[in-house]
C-alpha positions in Angstrom: 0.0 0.0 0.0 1.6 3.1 -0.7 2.0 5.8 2.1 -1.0 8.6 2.1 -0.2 11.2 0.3 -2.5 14.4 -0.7 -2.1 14.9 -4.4 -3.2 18.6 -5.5 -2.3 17.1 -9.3 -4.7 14.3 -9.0 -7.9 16.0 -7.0 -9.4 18.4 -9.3 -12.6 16.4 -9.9 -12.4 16.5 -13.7 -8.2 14.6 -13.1 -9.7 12.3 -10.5 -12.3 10.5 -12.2 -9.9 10.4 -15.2 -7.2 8.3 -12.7 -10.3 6.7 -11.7 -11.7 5.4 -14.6 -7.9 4.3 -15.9 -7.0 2.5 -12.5 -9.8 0.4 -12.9 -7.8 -0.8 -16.8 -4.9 -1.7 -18.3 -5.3 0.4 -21.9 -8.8 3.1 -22.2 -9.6 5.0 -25.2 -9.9 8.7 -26.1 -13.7 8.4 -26.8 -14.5 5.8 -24.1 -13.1 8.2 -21.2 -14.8 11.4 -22.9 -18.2 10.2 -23.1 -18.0 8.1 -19.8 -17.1 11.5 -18.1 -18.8 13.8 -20.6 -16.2 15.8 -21.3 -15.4 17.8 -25.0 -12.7 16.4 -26.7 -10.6 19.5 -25.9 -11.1 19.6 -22.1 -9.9 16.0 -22.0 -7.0 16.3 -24.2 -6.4 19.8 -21.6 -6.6 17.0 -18.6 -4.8 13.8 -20.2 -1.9 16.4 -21.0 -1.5 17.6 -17.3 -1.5 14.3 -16.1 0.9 13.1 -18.7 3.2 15.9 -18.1 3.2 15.3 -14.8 4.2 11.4 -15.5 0.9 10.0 -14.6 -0.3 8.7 -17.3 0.8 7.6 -20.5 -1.0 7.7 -24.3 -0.6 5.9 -27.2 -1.4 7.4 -30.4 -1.9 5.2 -33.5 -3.3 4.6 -36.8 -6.0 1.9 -37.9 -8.5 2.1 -41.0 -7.1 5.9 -41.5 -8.4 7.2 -37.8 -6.4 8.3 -35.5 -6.8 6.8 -32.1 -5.5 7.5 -28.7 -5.8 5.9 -25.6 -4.0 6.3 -22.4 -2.9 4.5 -19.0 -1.8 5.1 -16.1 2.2 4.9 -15.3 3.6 3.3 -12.0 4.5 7.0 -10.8 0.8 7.6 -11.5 -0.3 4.8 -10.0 1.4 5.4 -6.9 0.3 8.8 -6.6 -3.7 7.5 -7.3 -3.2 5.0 -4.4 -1.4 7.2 -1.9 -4.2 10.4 -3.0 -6.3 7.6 -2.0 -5.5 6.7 1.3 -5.2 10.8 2.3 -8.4 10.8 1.3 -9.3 7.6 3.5 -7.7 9.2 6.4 -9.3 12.6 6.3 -12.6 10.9 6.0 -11.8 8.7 9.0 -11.0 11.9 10.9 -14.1 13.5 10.2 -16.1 10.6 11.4 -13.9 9.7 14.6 -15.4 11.2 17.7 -14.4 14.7 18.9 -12.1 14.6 22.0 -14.0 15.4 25.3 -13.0 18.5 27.1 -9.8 17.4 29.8 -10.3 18.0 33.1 
């Protein structure tokens, strides 16, 4: 398990369902991730290129019947980062929910 780590790359809500959706695959498409997330074709490319710049996620760009097709996945770095943005996540939630302390007398 990888240690809890906030990631202010990863938690914009638009960046988080995209790690989302790709930890749950190996390989996704372009068009699979922008109509699952109804998204334009330009705010995802915006998105996919932050978290590829940032080493989260890879894409693969090629050629069949004429049409260009991309699809990405996520990196071990970006993997890493999901799982560890996970468990900060985990752990705030858990704080929220624990009981407050009493007053100390």
């Amino acid at each position: 398990m990888s240690a809890a780590r906030f990631d202010e790359t990863i938690h914009p809500s638009t960046r988080l369902a995209i790690v989302s959706l790709l930890a749950a695959s190996d390989w996704v498409e372009f068009g699979f991730i922008r109509d699952d997330l109804q998204l334009s074709d330009s705010a995802l490319s915006k998105q996919l290129g932050t978290l590829e710049d940032a080493g989260y996620l890879a894409l693969e760009r090629v050629t069949h019947q004429r049409r260009r097709r991309v699809r990405a996945r996520l990196t071990r770095a970006g993997r890493t980062a999901f799982d560890g943005h996970v468990a900060a996540l985990r752990e705030m939630l858990e704080r929220a929910s624990a009981p407050a302390p009493g007053p100390t007398t």
